[in-house]
Each structure stands twice: as structure tokens, then as C-alpha cells.
N, C-alpha and C positions, 0 to 999 in steps of 0.2 A: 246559222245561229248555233250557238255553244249550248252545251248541255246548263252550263250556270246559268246564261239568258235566259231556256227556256221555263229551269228550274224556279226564276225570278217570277219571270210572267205567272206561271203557273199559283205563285205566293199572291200578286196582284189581284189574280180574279179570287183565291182564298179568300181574300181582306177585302173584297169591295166594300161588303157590310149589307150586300144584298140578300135576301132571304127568300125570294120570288121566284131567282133563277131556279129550274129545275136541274142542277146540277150533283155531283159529289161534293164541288166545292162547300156545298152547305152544311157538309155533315159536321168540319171544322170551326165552321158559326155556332152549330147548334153545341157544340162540345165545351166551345169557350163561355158560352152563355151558362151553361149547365154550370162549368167551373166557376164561374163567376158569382152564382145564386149561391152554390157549396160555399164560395169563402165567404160571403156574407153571412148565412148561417149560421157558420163558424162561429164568428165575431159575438155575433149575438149571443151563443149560446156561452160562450166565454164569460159574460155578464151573469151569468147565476152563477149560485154555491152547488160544484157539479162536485162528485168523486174524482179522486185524483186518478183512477186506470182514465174515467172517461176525457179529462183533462189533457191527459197523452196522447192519446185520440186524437182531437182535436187538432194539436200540435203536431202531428204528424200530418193530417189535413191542411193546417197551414203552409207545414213546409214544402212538399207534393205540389198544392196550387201556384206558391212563389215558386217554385223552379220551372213549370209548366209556363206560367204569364211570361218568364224571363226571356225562357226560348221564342217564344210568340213575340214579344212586343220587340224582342233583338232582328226576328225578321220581318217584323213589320218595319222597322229603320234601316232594316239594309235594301228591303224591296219598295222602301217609298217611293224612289227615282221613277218606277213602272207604272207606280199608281198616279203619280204628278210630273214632270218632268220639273218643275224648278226646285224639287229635292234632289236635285241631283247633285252629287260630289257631297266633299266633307262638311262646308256648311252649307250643305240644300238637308242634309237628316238632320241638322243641329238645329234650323228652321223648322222643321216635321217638328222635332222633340219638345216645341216652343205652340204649337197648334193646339186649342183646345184637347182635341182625344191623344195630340202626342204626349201633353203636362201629362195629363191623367195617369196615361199609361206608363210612364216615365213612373211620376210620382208613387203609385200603387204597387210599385216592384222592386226600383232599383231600390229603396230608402229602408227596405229590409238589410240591402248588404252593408248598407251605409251603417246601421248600427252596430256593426261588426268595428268600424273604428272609430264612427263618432258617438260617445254614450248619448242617444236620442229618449226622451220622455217617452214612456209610456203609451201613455196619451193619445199622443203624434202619432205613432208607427198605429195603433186602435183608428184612428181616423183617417189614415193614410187605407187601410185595409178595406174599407167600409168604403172609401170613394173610389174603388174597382164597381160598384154599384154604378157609378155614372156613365164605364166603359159599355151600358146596356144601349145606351141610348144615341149607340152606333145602330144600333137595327132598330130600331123603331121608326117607321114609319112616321108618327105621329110628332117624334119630336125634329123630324127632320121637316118638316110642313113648319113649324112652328119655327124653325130657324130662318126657314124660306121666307115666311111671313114678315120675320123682326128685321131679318138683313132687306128687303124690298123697300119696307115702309119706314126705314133709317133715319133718311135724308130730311124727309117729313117731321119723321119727332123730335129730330135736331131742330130743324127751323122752327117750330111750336117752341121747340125748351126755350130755346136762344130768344124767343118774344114774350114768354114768361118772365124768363130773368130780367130782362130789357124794363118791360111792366112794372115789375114789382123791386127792382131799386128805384125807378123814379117815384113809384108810390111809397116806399119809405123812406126816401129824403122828404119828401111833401110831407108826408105825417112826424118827420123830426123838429119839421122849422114850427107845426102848430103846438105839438108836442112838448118840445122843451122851452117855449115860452109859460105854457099851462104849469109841469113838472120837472123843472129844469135838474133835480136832484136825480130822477130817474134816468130820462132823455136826457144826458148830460153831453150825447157825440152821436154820429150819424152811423155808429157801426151799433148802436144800443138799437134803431129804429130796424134796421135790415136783418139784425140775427132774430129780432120779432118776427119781422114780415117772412122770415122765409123757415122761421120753425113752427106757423101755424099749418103750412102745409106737409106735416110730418106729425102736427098734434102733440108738440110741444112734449114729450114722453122724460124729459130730465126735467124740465121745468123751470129752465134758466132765462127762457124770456115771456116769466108771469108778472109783465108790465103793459096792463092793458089799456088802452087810451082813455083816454077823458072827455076830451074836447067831440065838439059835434062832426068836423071832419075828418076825424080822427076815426072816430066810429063807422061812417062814412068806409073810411080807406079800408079800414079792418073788412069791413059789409064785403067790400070788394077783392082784396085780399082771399076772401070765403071762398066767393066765387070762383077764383081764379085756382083756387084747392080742389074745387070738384073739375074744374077742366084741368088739373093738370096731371087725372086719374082719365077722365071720361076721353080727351081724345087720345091718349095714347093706345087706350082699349078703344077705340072705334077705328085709329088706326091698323091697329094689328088685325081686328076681327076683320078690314076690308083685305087685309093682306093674307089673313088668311083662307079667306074665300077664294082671291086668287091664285093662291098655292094647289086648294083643292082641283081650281078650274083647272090648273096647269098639269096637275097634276092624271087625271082627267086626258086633257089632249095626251102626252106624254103617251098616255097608256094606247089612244087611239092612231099618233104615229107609230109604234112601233108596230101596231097591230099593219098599217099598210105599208111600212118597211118588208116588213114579212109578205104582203103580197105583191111588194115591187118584186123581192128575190122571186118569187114562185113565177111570175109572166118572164125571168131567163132562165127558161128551161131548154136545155140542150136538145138539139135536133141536129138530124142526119143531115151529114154533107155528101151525097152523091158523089160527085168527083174522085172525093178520097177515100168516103166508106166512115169515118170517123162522128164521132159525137161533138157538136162545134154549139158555143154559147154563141148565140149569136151579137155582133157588134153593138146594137142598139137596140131599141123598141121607138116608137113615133109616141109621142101623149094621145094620137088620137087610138092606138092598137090596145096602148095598156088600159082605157078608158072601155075600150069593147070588150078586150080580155078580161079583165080581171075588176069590172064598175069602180071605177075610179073616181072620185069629180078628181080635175085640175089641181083643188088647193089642195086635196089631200094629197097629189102624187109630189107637188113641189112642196109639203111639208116635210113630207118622207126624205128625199132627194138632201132634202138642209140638215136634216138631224144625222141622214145616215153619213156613213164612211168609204162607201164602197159605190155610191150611185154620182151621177153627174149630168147636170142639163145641159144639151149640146144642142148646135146651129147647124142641118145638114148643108144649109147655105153656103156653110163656108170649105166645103169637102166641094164645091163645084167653083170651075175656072170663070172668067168673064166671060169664057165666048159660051160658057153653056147657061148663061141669063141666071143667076141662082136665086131660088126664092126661099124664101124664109122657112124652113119646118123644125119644129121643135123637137126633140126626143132625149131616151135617155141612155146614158150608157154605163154598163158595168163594168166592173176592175177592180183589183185586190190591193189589200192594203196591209200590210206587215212591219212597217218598217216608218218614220214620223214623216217621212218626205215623200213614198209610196210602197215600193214591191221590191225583194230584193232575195233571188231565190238560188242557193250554192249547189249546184248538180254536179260539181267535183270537175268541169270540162275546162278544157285550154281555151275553149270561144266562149265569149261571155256576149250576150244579144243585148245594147245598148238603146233604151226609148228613152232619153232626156225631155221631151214634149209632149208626155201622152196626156197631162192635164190639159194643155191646151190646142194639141189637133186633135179633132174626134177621131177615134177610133183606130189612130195606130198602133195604141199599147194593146190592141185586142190582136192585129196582123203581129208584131213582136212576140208579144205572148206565145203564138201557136207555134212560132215558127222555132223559138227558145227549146217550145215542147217538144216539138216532132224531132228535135234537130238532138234534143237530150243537153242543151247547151246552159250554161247559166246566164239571168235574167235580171236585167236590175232597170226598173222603172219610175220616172217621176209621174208621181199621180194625183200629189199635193201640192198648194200652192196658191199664192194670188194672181187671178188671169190679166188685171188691171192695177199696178203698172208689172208689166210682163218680167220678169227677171230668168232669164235661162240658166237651165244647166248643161245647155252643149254648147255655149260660147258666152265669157265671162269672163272678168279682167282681175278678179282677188277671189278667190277659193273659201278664205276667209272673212272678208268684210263686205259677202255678197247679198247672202240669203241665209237664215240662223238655220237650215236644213243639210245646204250643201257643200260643211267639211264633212258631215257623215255619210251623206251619199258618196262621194268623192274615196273615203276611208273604204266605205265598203268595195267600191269598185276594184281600189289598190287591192283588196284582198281576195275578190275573186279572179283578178287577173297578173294574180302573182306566181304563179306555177310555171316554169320554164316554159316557152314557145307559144305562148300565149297570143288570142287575138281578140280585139273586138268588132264588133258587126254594128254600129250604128244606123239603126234606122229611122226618117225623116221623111216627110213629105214634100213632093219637089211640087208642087201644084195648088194655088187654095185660091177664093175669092178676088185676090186680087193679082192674080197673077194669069197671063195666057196659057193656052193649052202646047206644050210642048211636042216637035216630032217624036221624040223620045221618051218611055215609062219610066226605065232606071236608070239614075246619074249616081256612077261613081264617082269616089273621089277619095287621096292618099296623102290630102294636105299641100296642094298644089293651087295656084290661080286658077279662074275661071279663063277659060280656053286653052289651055296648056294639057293638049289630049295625050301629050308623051307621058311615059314613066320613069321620066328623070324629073331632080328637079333640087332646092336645096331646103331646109327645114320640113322633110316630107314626115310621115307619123308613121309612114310604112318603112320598117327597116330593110324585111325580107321582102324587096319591088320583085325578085323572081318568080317568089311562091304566090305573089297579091296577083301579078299578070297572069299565071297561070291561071287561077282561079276565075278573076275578071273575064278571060277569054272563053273557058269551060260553060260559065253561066248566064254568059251574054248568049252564046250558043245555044243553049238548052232553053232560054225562056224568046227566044225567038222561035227556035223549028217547034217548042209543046205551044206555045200560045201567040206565035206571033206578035211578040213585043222586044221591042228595040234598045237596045241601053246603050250605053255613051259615060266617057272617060273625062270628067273635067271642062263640059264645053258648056253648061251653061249655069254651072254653078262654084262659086268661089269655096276651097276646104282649107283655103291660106292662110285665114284668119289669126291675129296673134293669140285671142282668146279661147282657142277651140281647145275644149277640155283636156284633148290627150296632150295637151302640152304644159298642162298644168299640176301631170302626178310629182308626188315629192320625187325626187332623185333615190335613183337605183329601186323604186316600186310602179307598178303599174305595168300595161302590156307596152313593149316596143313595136308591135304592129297595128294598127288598127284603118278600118276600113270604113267608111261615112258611106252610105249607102241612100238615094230622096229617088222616094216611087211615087210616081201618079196616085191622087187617092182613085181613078179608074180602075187600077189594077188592085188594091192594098183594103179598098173599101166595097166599091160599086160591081166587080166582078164578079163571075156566081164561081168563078177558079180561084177566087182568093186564098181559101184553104192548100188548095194544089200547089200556085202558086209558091207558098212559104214552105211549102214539103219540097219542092223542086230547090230551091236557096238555101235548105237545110241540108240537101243530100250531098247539093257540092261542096258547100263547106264542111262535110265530111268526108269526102272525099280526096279533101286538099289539105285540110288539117289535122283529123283525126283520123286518119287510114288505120294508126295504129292499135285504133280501142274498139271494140266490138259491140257495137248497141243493138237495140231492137228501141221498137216503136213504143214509147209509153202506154201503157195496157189502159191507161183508165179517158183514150182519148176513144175508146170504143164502150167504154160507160154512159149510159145513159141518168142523167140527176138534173141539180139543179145549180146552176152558177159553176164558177169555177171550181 
């Protein structure tokens, strides 16, 4: 991420409009607020017979605040994109600028420069100044409840209006035809009857339809009419006040999931991996652990899990083959998110560790993850996503007309694996619910058919076959004599795919070599060496790729906290 990205984001959390968070962010809330009441003041004190030094004053206040709001409200339209994603481009801010707080903000700044060449009234620019006053009721609490309330119970007061109106044109045609047989000079046309009927409920204040009926049903209708005046006060007020009870209530829960967001994060707390020596989040929690750990009920831990970013309900059922019977257990898993599609981390390396499926295998992105880390390699993970209907991002047939996530994931790939001699390390799970248990943990593969164990072949993803063999041989070696597991070249899984991502960088970007790698989740989840495991796959692939660059172990994988 570029220093302008992060400069952006950093503007986004500036502008939430939150005042809760205990942040520095706030201090620039509290600054604009404070500016905001100064030019109101202003304004106001401008309306008395002041002396003219204090008059200068003033003006100099004015013009101080307008260039202050210009700078702010120019970066509030350039960092919209961060704060919404459909402001995005030239008209996604021209959208923002058309938003309730964008008009405002617009209007109370730019319309000072504006009278620089259009001679504006007085007036106008006086009242233009004065509705900076309305930019408050970004932080308030109270009118944000209030907006929650009007936008909820909408629907509602449309359907009431629309049965008013409905009502009360048929009730003043009815009162035309008794009407202008009685007074035909007054009620002379059916638009005389309806600008009646529909200016008593406004109380008539010009007094253009003091044409009151005569006839007995006339009066009648009027009676009715009345009525129809007090409900068409009384429910829009019983509506909003239900809607705003449910704001409160909403508002209310809101506060109580975040509160066990907070305690989903605290139950992954990093503990010691023996094997390695290292501090490891562990993959998962069960509902029945976080429920002992940390008094959970159920609905509060899957209210948490919905609201948050970073948590995920998994089926460890499905990390188990057919032959090992798999029964159903619920739990949760964690994972980082930075990027709209998942994780996406530039540690400056030639190997970049590929997880396209960690949304939907449990807990590969957490084996990925480590081995990224140990390995010092860059990281780019799908973490985002609809599970149903599945759309991948390691095999897919348009880049662009696939998933509105993955030309950027894609984009990002191209540019971490755009540095000369580049490789990637895709990792997959070769094993799940419905499939058998293999003689073999790890299946390579270099974009060849399934059973074609050579390292020939034609449209392979691997350019360099002598530096992939080497490697292949080295590590098939090493996780068989450290843990006794078995790997295999192409024999029981197809890498030939026309879809398969590496074949779909734009030309002349992306890695020309890359490696598919599908581990038993045995070895990758269920192993108490899984840590080792991904240290052992990290060593040799630096070993064979980066001999040249000199690392050490990420210092903070012997940190002990909380999450990643």
C-alpha cells in the first residue's frame, strides 16, 4: 500500500463523523466543530452595529474558516472512495457532492469563491454561511437516530400518503357534484372542490379556498376531511416515534455486538507452538470453547461473527474425508482483512504465497498466512465473498466479468509478482468432505493434466521446470524424512485447467513461474506440526529462490497478543 492510500484511509477514519472512538482521529472532529460554531458566531455578530476595527475582525474570521472548510471539504471528496466505495472515480465524488452533507458542504464554501466571479446577493453568501451550522449534525448522535427512524418507517408513510390522497380526491369529487348543484358560482369545476379539500389540511394560511360547503353532505365530507387532517399528522408521528424506538433498540444491540466482537478478538489469543517455539493464533475456536471461555450465548457469538470483518462460521466437517465419517462441529475462524476482496500484504519478496479459497476452506488462509510469515514472502488472500453460488478466484474464465472483487485482486497480484524472477506458491486443499483420503499429503502441480507425473508438458505456468524440479525434489525429501509425509507430481489432480488464474495475467505482468501446491487438511489443519510444517516449505523455498537475500525470522512470531 502507497503512502497516498494509506494517507487516504487515514482521511476516512478522520471523517467517519464518529466521536465515541477513542482515537486522535477525534481531535480533527472536535477542531471542525469548534470552527464551525466560530463562523456561525461570526455571522451573527455581523447583524449588530459593531465598530469597524471589530468588523475587520470578523472578516478575517470569515476568511481563515473559508479556507480551513475548503481544505477539509476538498479532502473529504477526494477520500470519499474510502469512506463508500460507489464514490469512486470522477462521478462517484460528483455523486458525494450531490449527498445531503456533500450539497451542504459544497454549498457553505465553494459559493464564497464563486462570488469572486459571479456578483452573488448578499444575502445568499449570509445564508449560505449560516447553513455550515447544518455540517454539525454529522456528529450527533441524535440526528442520526432520527434519520434511521425516517429512512426505516418511509415505505409506511408513503403507503398512508398515497391512501390519503387516494381518500380525499374521491371525497372532493363527491363534495363537487353536491356542491355545485347548491353553489354552482363557487364550485363551478372539480379542481375548486380538491384545492379545498386538500388546503384544509395545511389550515388554509392564504385563504384561497374560503369556500365552505353548504349542503348537509357537504359538511359531512368537510367532518371528514377534519379527520383525515389530524391523521395525517398523528400517523406519521406514531410512525416515526415506532421507528424511532427501533433505532434506539438498534442502536442498543449495536453497542452490545461490538462489545462481544471485542470478546470474540480476546478468546484468539496467541499461544505457544512447541514444535517451533513461535507465538501461533490459533486456526479456530469451536462455539462450544468460546461459550466456556469467554460466556458467550450462541446468538451473541453469531451476531458478532455478522457484523464483524475479520471473523467467520465454519464446518469442521468439511476439513474431514469420507472415510473419516465427518460430523458436523461449528466454530469460528479468524483472518485479516485489508483490502475489499481480503488480505493482501507486499514484504518486497520474489515469492508471493497465494490462498485464492480461504473464504471457503476452513482454515487454509491461517496455514498460508504463517508460512508467508515465516517464509518473509508476500501474501495475498481471498477472505471475502459469497460461499453460495461459489465463484473462485484460482480458476475462472473472465477476470473481468467474473466477481466485482477480482480485477483488483488480480491487479494486486500482477504487482506483487512483478519483480524479475518471480514466483508463486499457491496453496489449496487436496482433501475435504467429499472426497477420499489420499496415499499422498502434498500434490504438486505446474499446470499439467492430472497424471502426467513428468515435468514436461505444453502450456505449463512453470517456465523455469529446472529450478520448480529442484525444489519439488528438495521438499518432497525433507517433509517425508521430518514428518513422514509423501508428495506427488500431477497424479491425482488436474493444474491444466484453461481458467487457472496464472494464465490469465494481462501480458508481459504477472509471475512466469508459479507452483499450485493441495495439502491434506491432515497435515495443514489437524497436525499439532502444522506450524513446522509451513517453516519446513518456507525454508526451501528459500532456499531455491531467494538464496540471494538474507532474512531472519519475523521477530513478532515470538510476540505474544492477541489476533494477528
Amino acid at each position: 500500500m502507497t503512502r497516498t492510500e494509506q494517507f487516504k484511509k487515514q482521511l476516512a477514519r478522520i471523517f467517519d463523523g464518529n466521536l465515541r472512538t477513542k482515537q486522535w482521529e477525534n481531535y480533527p472532529d472536535y477542531a471542525i466543530i469548534g470552527l464551525i460554531i466560530i463562523s456561525t458566531l461570526s455571522v451573527f455578530a455581523s447583524t449588530f452595529d459593531i465598530p469597524a476595527g471589530w468588523q475587520k475582525v470578523l472578516n478575517v474570521v470569515d476568511v481563515v474558516t473559508v479556507i480551513i472548510f475548503t481544505v477539509e471539504v476538498s479532502l473529504r471528496i477526494w477520500a470519499a472512495d474510502e469512506i463508500d466505495p460507489k464514490f469512486s472515480g470522477f462521478w462517484g465524488r460528483v455523486r458525494y457532492c450531490f449527498t445531503f452533507y456533500g450539497l451542504i458542504d459544497v454549498l457553505s464554501t465553494y459559493t464564497f469563491y464563486l462570488s469572486f466571479v459571479i456578483p452573488l446577493p448578499y444575502a445568499m453568501l449570509k445564508v449560505f454561511r449560516v447553513a455550515r451550522l447544518l455540517r454539525v449534525f454529522r456528529y450527533l448522535r441524535s440526528f442520526r437516530m432520527l434519520q434511521k427512524a425516517i429512512s426505516s418507517k418511509a415505505k409506511e408513510m408513503f403507503i398512508s400518503l398515497q391512501f390519503l390522497v387516494i381518500i380525499t380526491l374521491i371525497l372532493s369529487f363527491v363534495l363537487f357534484y353536491y356542491e355545485h348543484a347548491a353553489q354552482p358560482d363557487v364550485y363551478d369545476n372539480g379542481f375548486r372542490s380538491v384545492i379545498w379539500a386538500f388546503a384544509q389540511y395545511i389550515g388554509d394560511p392564504g385563504g384561497f379556498a374560503d369556500t365552505p360547503p353548504v349542503t348537509f353532505i357537504g359538511r359531512i365530507i368537510a367532518c371528514i376531511i377534519g379527520i383525515l387532517g389530524i391523521a395525517l399528522f398523528a400517523v406519521p408521528a406514531g410512525l416515526i416515534g415506532a421507528g424511532f424506538s427501533e433505532a434506539m433498540e438498534e442502536e442498543l444491540h449495536k453497542a452490545d455486538v461490538e462489545k462481544n466482537i471485542a470478546k470474540l478478538r480476546l478468546s484468539f489469543e496467541r499461544k505457544l507452538d512447541r514444535p517451533t517455539g513461535y507465538q501461533i493464533v490459533k486456526p479456530y475456536r469451536t462455539i462450544c470453547d468460546i461459550q466456556a471461555r469467554m460466556g458467550m450465548k450462541v446468538d451473541d457469538i453469531f451476531d458478532a461473527i455478522e457484523e464483524s470483518t475479520e471473523f467467520r462460521l465454519i464446518n469442521l466437517a468439511l476439513t474431514q474425508t469420507i472415510d473419516e465419517h465427518p460430523q458436523d462441529r461449528l466454530a469460528v475462524e479468524h483472518f485479516i482483512v485489508n483490502r475489499p476482496y481480503g488480505c493482501c500484504i507486499d514484504r518486497g519478496s520474489k515469492v508471493t504465497i497465494v490462498s485464492p479459497s480461504s473464504f471457503i476452506d476452513p482454515c487454509t488462509g491461517s496455514f498460508a498466512y504463517y508460512l508467508a510469515l515465516i517464509g518473509g514472502f508476500n501474501y495475498i488472500s481471498r477472505e471475502v465473498g459469497e460461499t453460495a453460488p461459489y465463484k473462485s478466484y484460482y480458476n475462472f474464465a473472465d477476470r473481468y466479468n467474473h466477481e466485482e472483487n477480482l480485477p483488483l485482486y488480480m491487479e494486486d497480484l500482477e504487482h506483487l509478482t512483478s519483480r524479475e524472477g518471480s514466483w508463486t506458491y499457491t496453496v489449496l486443499v487436496a482433501s475435504g468432505s467429499n472426497e477420499p483420503t489420499y496415499p499422498t499429503i502434498f500434490h504438486f502441480g505446474a499446470g499439467g493434466p492430472k497424471g502426467d507425473e513428468s515435468f514436461e508438458g505444453e502450456n505449463l505456468v512453470v517456465k523455469d521446470i529446472a529450478a520448480y524440479r529442484a525444489f519439488y525434489e528438495d521438499v518432497a525429501a525433507e517433509l517425508k524424512e521430518q514428518y513422514d509425509m509423501a508428495s506427488d507430481h500431477q497424479r491425482y489432480h488436474n493444474t491444466a485447467v484453461k481458467g487457472l488464474f496464472a494464465r490469465k495475467y494481462r501480458e508481459g505482468r504477472g509471475a512466469e513461474n508459479n507452483i499450485v501446491m493441495r495439502v491434506a487438511w491432515s497435515a495443514c489443519l489437524w497436525d499439532s506440526r502444522r506450524i513446522a510444517i509451513a517453516k519446513t516449505i518456507a525454508d526451501t523455498l528459500n532456499r531455491h529462490f531467494e538464496s540471494d537475500v538474507e532474512k531472519q525470522y519475523d521477530p513478532t512470531l515470538k510476540v505474544k497478543k492477541i489476533g494477528f
